[in-house]
HTML snippet that shows the backbone in 3Dmol.js (N, CA, C, O; Angstrom):
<script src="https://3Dmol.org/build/3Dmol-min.js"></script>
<div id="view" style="width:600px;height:400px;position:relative"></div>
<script>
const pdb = `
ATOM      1  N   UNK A   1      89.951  97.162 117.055  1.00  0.00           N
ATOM      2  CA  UNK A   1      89.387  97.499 115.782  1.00  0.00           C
ATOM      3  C   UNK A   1      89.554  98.983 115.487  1.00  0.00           C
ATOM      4  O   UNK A   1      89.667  99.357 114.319  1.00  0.00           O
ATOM      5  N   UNK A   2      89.580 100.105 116.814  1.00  0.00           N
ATOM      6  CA  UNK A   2      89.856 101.264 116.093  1.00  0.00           C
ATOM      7  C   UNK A   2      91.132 101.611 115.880  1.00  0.00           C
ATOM      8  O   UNK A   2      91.419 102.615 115.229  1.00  0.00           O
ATOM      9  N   UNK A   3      92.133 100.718 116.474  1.00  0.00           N
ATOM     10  CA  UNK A   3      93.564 101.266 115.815  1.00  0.00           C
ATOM     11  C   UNK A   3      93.822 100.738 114.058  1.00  0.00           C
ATOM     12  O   UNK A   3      94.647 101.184 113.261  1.00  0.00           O
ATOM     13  N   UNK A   4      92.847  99.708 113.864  1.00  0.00           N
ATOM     14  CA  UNK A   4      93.235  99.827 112.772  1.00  0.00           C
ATOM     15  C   UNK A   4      91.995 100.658 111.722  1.00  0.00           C
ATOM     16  O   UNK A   4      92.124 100.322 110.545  1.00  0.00           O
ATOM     17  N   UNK A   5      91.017 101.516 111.937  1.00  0.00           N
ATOM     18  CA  UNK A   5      90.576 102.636 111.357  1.00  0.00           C
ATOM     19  C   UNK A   5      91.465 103.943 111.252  1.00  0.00           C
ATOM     20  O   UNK A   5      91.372 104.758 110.334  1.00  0.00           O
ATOM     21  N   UNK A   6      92.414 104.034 112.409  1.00  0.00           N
ATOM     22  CA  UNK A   6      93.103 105.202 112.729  1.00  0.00           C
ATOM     23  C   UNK A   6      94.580 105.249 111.560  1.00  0.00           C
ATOM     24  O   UNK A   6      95.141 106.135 110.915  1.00  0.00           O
ATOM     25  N   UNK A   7      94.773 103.741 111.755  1.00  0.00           N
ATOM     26  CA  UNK A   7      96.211 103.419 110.799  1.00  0.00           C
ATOM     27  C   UNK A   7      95.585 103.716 109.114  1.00  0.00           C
ATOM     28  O   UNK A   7      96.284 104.218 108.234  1.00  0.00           O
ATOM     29  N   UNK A   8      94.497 103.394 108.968  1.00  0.00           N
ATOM     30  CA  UNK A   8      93.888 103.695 107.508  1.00  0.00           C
ATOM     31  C   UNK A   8      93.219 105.072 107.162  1.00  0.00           C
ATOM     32  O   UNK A   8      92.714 105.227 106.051  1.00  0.00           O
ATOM     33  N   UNK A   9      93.207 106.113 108.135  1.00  0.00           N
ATOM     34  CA  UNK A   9      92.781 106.966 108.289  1.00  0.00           C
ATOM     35  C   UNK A   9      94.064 107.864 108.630  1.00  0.00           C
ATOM     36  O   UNK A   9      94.094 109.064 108.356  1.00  0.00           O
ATOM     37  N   UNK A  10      94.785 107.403 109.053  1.00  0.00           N
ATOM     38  CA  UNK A  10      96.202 108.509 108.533  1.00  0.00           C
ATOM     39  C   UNK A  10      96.389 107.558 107.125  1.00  0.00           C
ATOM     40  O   UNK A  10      95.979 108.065 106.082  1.00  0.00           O
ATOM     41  N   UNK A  11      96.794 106.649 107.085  1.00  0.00           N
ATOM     42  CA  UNK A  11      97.056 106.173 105.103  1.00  0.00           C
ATOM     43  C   UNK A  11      96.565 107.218 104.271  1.00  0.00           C
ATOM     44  O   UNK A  11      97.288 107.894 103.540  1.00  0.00           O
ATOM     45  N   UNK A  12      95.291 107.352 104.388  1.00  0.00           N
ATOM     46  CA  UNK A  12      94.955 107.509 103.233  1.00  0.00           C
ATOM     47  C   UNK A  12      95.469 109.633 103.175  1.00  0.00           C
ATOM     48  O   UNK A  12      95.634 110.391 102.220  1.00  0.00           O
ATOM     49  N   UNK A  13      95.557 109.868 104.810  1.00  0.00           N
ATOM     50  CA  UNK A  13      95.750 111.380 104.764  1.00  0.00           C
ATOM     51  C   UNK A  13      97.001 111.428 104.120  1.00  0.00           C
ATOM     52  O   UNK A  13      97.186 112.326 103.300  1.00  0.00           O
ATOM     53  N   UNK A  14      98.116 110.404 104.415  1.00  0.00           N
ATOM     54  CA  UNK A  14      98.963 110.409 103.507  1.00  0.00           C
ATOM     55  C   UNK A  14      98.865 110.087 101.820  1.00  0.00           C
ATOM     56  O   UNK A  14      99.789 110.501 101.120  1.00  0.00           O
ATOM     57  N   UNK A  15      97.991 109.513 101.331  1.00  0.00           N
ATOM     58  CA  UNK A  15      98.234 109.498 100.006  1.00  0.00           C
ATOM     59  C   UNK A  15      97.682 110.231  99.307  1.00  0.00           C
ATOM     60  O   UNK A  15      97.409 110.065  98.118  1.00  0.00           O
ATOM     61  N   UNK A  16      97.381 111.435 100.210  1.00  0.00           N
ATOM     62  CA  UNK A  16      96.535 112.443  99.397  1.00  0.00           C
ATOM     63  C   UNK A  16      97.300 114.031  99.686  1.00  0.00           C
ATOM     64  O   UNK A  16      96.884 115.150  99.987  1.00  0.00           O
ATOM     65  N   UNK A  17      98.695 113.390  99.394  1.00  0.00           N
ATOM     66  CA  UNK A  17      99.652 114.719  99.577  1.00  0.00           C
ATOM     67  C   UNK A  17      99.400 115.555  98.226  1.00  0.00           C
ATOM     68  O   UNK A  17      98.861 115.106  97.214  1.00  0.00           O
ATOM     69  N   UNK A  18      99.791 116.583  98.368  1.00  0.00           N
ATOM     70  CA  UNK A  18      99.543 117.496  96.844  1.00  0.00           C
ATOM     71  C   UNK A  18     101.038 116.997  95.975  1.00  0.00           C
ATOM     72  O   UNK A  18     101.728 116.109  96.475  1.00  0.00           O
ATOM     73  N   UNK A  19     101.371 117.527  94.900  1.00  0.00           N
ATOM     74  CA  UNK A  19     102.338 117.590  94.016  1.00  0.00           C
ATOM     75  C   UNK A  19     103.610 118.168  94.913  1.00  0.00           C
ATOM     76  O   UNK A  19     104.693 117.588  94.998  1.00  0.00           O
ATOM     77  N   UNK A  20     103.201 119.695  95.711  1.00  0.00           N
ATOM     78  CA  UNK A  20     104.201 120.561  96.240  1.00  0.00           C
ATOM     79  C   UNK A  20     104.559 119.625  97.125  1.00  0.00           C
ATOM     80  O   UNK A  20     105.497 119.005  96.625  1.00  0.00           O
ATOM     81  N   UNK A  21     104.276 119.174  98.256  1.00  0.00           N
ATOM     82  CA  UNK A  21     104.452 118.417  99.587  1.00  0.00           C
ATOM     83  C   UNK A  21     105.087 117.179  99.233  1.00  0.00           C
ATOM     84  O   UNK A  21     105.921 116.651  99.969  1.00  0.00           O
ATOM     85  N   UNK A  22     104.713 116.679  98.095  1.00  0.00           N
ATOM     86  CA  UNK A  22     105.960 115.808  97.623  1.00  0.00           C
ATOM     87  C   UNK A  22     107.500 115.412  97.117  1.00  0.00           C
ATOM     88  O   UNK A  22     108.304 114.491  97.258  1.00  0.00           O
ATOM     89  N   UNK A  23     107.366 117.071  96.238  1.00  0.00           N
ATOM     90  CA  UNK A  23     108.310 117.591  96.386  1.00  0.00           C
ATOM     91  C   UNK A  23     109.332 118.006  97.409  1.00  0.00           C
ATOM     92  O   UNK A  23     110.485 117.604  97.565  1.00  0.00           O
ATOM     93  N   UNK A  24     108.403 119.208  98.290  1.00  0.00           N
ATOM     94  CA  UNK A  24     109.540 119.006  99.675  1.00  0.00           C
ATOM     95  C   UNK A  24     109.927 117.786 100.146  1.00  0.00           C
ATOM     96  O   UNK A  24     111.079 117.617 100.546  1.00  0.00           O
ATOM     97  N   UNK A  25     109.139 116.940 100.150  1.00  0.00           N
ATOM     98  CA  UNK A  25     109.214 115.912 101.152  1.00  0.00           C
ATOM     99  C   UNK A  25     110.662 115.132  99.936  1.00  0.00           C
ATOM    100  O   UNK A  25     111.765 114.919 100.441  1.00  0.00           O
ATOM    101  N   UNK A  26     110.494 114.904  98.879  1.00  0.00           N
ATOM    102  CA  UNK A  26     111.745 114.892  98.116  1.00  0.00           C
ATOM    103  C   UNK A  26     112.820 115.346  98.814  1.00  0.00           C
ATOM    104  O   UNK A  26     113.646 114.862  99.588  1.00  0.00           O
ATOM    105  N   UNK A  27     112.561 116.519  98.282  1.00  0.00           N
ATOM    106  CA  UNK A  27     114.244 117.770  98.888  1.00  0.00           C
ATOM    107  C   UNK A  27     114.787 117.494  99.628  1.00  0.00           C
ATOM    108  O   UNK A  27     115.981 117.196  99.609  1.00  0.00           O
ATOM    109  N   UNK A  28     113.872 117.517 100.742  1.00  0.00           N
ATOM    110  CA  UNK A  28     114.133 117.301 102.390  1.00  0.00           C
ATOM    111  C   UNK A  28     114.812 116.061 102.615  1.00  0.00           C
ATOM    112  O   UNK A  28     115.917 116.255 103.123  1.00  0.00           O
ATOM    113  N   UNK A  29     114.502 114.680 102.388  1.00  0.00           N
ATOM    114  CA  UNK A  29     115.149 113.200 102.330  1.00  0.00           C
ATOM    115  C   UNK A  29     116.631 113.641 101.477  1.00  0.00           C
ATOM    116  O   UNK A  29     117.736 113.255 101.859  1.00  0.00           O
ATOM    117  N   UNK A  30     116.419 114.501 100.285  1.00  0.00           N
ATOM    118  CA  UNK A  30     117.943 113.979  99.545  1.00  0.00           C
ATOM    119  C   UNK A  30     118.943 115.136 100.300  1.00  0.00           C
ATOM    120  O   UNK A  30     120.062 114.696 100.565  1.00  0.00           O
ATOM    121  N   UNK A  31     118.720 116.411 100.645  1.00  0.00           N
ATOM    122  CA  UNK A  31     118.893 117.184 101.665  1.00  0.00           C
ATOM    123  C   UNK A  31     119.840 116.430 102.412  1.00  0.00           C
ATOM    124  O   UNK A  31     121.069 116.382 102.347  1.00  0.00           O
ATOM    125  N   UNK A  32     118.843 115.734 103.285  1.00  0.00           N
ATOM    126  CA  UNK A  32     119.470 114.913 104.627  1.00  0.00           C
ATOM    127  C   UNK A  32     120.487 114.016 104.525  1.00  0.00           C
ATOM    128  O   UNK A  32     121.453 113.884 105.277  1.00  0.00           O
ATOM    129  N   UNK A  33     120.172 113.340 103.429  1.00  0.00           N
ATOM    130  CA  UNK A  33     121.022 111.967 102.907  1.00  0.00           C
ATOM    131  C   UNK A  33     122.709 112.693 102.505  1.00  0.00           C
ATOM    132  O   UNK A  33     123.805 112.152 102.654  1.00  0.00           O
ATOM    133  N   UNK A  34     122.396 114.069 101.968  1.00  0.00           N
ATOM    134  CA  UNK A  34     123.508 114.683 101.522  1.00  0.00           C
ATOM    135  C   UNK A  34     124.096 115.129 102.795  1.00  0.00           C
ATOM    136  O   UNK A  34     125.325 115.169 102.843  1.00  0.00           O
ATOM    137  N   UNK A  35     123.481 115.440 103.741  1.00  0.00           N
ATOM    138  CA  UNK A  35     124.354 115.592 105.098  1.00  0.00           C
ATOM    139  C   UNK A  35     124.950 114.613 105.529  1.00  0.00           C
ATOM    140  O   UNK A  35     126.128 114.735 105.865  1.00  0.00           O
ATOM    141  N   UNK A  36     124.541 113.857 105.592  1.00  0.00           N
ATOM    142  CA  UNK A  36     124.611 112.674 106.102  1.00  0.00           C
ATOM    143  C   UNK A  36     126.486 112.229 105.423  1.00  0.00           C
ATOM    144  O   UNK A  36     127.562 112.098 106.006  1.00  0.00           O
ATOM    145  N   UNK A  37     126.167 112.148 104.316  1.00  0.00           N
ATOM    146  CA  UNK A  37     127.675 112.239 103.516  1.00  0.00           C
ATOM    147  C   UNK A  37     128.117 112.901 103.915  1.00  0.00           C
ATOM    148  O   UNK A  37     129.236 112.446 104.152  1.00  0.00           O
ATOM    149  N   UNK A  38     128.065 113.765 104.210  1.00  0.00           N
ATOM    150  CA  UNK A  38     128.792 115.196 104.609  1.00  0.00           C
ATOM    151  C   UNK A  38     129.618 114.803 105.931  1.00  0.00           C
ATOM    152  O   UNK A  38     130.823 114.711 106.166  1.00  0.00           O
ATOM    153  N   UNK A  39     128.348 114.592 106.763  1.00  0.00           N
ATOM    154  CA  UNK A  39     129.005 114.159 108.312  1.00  0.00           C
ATOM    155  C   UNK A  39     130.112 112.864 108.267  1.00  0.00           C
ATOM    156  O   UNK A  39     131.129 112.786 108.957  1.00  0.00           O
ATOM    157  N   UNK A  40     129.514 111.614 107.008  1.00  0.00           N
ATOM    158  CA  UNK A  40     130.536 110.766 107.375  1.00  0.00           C
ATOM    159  C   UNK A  40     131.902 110.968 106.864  1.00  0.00           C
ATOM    160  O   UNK A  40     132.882 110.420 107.368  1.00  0.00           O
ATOM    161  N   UNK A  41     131.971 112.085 105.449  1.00  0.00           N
ATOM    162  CA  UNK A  41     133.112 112.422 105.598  1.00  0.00           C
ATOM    163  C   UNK A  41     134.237 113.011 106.538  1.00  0.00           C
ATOM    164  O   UNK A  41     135.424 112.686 106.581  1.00  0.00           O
ATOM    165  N   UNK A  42     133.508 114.039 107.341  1.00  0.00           N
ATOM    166  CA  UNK A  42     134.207 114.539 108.537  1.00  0.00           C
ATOM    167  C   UNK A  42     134.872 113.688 109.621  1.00  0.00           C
ATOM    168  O   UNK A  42     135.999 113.844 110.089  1.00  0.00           O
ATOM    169  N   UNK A  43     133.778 112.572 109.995  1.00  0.00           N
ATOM    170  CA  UNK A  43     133.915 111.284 110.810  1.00  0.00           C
ATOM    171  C   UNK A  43     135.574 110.512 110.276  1.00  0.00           C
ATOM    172  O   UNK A  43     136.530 110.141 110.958  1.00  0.00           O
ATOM    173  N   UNK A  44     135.385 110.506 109.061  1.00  0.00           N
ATOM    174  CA  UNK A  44     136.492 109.840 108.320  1.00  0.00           C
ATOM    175  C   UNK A  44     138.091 110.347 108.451  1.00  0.00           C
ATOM    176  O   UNK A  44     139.152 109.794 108.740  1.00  0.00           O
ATOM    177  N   UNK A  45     137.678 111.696 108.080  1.00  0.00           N
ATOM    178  CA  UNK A  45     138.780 112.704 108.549  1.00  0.00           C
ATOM    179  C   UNK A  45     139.664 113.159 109.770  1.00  0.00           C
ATOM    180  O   UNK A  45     140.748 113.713 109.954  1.00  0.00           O
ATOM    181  N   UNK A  46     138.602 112.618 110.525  1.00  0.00           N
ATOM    182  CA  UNK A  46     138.757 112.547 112.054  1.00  0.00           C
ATOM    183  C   UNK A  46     138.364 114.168 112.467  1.00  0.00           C
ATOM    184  O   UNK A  46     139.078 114.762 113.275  1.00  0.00           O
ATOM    185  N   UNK A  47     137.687 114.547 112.115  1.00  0.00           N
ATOM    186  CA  UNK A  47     137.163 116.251 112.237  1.00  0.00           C
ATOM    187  C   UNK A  47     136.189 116.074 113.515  1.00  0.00           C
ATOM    188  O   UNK A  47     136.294 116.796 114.506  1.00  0.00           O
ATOM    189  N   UNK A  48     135.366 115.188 113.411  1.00  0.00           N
ATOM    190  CA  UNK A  48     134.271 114.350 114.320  1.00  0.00           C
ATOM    191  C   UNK A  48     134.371 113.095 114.744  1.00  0.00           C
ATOM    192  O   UNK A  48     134.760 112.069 114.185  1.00  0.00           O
ATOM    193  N   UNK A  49     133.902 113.355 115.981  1.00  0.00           N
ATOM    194  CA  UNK A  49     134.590 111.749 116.338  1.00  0.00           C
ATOM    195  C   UNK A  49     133.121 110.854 115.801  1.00  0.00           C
ATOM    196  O   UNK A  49     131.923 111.110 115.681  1.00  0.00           O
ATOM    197  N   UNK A  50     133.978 109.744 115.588  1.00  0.00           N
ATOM    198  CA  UNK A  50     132.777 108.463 115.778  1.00  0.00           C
ATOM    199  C   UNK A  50     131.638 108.183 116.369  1.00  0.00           C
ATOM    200  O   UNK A  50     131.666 107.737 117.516  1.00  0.00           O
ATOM    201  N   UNK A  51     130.402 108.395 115.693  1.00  0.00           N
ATOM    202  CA  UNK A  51     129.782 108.537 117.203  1.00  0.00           C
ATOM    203  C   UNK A  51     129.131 107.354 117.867  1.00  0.00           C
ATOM    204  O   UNK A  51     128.355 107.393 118.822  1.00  0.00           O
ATOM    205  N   UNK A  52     129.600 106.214 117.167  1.00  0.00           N
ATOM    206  CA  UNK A  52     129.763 104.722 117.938  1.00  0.00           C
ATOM    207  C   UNK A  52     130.509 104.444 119.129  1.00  0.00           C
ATOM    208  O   UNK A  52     130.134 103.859 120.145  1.00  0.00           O
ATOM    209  N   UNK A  53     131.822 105.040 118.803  1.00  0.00           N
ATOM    210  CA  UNK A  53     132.630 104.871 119.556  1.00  0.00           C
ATOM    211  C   UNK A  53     133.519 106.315 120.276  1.00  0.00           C
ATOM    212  O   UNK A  53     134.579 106.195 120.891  1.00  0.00           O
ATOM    213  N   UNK A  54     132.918 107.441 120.068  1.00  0.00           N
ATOM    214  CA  UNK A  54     132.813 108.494 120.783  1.00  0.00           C
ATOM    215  C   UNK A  54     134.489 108.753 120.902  1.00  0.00           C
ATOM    216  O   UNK A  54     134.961 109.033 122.004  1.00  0.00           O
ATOM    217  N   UNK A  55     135.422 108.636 119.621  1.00  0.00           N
ATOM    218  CA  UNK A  55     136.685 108.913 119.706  1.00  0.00           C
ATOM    219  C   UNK A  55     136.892 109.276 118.121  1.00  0.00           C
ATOM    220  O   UNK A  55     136.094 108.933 117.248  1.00  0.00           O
ATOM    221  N   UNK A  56     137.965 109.947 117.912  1.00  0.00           N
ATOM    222  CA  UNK A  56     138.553 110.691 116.102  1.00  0.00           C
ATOM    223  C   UNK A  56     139.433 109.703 116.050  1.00  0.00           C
ATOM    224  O   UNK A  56     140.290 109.382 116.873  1.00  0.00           O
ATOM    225  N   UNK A  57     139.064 109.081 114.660  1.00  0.00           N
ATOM    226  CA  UNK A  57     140.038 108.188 113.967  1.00  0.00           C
ATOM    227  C   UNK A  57     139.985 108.689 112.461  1.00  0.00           C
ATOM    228  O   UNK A  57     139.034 109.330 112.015  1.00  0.00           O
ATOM    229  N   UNK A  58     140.975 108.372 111.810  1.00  0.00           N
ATOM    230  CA  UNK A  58     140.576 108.335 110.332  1.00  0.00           C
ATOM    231  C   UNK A  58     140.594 107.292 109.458  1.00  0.00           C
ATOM    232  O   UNK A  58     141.164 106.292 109.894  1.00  0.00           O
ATOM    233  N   UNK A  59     140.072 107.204 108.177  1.00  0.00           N
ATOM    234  CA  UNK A  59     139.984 106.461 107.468  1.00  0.00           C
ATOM    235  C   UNK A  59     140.054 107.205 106.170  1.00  0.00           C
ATOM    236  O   UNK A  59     139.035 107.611 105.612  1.00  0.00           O
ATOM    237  N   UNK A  60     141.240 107.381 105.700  1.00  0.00           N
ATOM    238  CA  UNK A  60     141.125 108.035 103.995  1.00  0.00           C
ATOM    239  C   UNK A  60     140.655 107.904 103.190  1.00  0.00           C
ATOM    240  O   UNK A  60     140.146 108.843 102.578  1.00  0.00           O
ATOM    241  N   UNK A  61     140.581 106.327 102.691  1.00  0.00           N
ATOM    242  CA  UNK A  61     140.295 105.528 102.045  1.00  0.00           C
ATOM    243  C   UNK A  61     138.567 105.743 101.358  1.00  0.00           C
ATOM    244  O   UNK A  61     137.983 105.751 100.274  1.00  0.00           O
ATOM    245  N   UNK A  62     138.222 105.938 103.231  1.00  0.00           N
ATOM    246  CA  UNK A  62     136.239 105.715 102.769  1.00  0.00           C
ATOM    247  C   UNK A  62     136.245 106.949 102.841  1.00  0.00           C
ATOM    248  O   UNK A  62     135.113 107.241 102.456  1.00  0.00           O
ATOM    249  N   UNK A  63     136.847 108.026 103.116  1.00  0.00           N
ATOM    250  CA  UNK A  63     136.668 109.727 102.843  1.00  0.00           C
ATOM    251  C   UNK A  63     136.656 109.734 101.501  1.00  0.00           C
ATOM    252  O   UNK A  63     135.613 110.210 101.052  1.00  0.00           O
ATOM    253  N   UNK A  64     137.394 109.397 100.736  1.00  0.00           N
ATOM    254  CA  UNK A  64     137.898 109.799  99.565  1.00  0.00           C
ATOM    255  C   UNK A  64     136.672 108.820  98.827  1.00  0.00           C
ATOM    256  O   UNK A  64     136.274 109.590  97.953  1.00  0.00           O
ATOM    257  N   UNK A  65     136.044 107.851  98.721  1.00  0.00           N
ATOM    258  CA  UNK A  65     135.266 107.188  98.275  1.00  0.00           C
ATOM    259  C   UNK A  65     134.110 108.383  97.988  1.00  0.00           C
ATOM    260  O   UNK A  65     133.831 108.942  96.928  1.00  0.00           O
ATOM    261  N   UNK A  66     133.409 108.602  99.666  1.00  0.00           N
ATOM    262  CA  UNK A  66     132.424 109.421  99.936  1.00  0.00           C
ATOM    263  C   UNK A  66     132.251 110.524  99.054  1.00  0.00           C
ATOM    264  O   UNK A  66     131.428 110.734  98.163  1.00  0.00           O
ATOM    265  N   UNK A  67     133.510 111.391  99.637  1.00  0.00           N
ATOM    266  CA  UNK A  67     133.490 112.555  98.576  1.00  0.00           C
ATOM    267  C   UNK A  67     133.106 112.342  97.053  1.00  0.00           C
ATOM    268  O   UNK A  67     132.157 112.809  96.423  1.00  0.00           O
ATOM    269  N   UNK A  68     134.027 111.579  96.690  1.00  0.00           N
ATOM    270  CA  UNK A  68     133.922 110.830  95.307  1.00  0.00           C
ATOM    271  C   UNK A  68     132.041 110.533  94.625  1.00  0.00           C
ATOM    272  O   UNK A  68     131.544 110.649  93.505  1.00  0.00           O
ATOM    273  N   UNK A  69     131.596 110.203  95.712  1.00  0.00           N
ATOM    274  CA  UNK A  69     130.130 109.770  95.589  1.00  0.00           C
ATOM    275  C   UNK A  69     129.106 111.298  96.084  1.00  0.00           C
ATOM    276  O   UNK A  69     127.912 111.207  95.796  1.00  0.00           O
ATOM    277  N   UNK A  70     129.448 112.286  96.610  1.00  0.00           N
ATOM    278  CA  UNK A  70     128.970 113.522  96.864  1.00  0.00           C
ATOM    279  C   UNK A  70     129.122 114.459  95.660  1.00  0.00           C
ATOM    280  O   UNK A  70     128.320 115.385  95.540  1.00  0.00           O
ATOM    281  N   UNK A  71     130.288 114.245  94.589  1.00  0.00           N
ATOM    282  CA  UNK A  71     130.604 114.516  93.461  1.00  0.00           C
ATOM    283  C   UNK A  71     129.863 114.073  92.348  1.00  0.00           C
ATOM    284  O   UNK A  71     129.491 114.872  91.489  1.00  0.00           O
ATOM    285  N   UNK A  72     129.624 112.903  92.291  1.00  0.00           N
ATOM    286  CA  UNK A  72     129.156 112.151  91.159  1.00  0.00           C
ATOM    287  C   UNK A  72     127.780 112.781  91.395  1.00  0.00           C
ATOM    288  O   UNK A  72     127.300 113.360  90.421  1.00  0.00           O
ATOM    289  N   UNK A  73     127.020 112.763  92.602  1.00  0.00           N
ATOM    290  CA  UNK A  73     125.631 113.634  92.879  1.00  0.00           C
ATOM    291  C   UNK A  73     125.816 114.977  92.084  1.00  0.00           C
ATOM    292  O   UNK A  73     125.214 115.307  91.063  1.00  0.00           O
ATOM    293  N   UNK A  74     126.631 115.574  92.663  1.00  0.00           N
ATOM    294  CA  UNK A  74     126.544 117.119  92.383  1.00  0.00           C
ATOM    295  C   UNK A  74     126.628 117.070  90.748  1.00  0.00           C
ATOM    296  O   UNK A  74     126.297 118.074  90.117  1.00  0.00           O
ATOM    297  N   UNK A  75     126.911 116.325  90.317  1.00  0.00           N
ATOM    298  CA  UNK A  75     127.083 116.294  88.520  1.00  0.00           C
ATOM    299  C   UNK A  75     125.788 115.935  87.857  1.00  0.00           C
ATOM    300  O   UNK A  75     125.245 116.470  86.890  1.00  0.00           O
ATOM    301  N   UNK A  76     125.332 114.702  88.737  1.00  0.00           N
ATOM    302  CA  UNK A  76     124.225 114.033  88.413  1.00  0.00           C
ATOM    303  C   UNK A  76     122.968 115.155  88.413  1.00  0.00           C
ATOM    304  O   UNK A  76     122.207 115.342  87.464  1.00  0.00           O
ATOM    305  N   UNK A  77     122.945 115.679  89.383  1.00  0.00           N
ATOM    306  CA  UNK A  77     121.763 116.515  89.752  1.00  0.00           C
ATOM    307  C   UNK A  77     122.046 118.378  89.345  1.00  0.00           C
ATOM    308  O   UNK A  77     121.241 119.165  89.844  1.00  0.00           O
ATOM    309  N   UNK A  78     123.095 118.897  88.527  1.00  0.00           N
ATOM    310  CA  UNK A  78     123.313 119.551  88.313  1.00  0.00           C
ATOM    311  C   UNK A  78     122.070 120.557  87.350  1.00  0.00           C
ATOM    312  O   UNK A  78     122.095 120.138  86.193  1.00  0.00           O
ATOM    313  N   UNK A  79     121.240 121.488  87.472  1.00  0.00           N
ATOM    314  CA  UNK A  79     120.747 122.044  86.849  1.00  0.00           C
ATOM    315  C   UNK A  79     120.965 123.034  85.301  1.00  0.00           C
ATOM    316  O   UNK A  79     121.718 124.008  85.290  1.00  0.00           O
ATOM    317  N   UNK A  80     120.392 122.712  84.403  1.00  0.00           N
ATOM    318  CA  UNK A  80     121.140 123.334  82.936  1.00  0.00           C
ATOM    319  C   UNK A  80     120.300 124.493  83.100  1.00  0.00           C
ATOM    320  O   UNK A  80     119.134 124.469  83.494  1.00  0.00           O
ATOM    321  N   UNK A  81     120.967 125.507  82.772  1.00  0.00           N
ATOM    322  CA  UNK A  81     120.324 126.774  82.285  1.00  0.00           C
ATOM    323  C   UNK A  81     119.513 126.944  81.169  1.00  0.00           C
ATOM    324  O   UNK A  81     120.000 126.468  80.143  1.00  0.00           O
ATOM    325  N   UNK A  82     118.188 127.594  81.024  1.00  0.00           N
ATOM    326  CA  UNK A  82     117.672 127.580  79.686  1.00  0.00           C
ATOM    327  C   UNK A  82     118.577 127.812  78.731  1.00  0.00           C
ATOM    328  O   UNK A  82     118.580 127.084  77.738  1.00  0.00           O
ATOM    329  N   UNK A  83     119.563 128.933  78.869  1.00  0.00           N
ATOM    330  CA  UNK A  83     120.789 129.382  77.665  1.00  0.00           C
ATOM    331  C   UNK A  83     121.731 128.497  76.738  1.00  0.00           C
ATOM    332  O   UNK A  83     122.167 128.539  75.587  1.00  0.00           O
ATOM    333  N   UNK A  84     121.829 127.466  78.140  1.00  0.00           N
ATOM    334  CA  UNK A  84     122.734 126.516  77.579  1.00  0.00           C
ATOM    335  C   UNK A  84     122.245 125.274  76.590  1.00  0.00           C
ATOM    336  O   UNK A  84     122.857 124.822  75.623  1.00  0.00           O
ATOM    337  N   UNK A  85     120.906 124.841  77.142  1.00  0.00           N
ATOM    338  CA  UNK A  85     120.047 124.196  76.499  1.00  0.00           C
ATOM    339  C   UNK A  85     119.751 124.534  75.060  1.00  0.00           C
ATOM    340  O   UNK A  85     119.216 123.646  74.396  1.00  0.00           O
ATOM    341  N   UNK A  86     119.971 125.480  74.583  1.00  0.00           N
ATOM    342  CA  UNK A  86     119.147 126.092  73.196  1.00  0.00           C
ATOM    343  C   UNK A  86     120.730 126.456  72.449  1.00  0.00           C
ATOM    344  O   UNK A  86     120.804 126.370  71.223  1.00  0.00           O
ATOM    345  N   UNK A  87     121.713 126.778  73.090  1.00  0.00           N
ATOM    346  CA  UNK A  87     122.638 126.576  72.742  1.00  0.00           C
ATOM    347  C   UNK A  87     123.410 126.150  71.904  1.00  0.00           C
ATOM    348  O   UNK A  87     124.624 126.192  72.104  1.00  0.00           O
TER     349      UNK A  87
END
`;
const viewer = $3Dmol.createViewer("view");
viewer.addModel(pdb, "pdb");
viewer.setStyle({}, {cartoon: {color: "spectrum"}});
viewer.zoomTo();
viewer.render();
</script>
């Protein structure tokens, strides 16, 4: 019975994050996720090996996808300047 006071007693410490801490906690996940692309492009390239199979192979094909999809982000999430906005 007290593990489940303890599991509802972190819950709720979690749902009582502020605005800021959500934010990071944002950043930080899309941050990572963007590495993450990052790394499997390299993997692809054969820059890094596999780390399934602990050897460099390439694959162009899903490099060029990836990138492709690290791009479409960087457009997507691109910040406008007030200047340009009023513009």
């Amino acid at each position: 019975m007290e593990d489940a006071k303890e599991v509802t007693k972190d819950k709720g410490a979690a749902e009582s994050k502020t605005c800021e801490e959500e934010i990071y906690s944002a950043t930080f996940a899309f941050s990572t996720f963007l590495l993450s692309l990052s790394t499997s492009v390299l993997v692809c390239l054969g820059e890094l090996p596999d780390p399934l199979k602990n050897e460099k192979s390439t694959n162009l094909p899903l490099a060029k996808q990836t990138i492709g999809i690290i791009e479409m982000l960087k457009e997507k999430t691109k910040v406008i300047s007030p200047k340009k906005r009023t513009g």
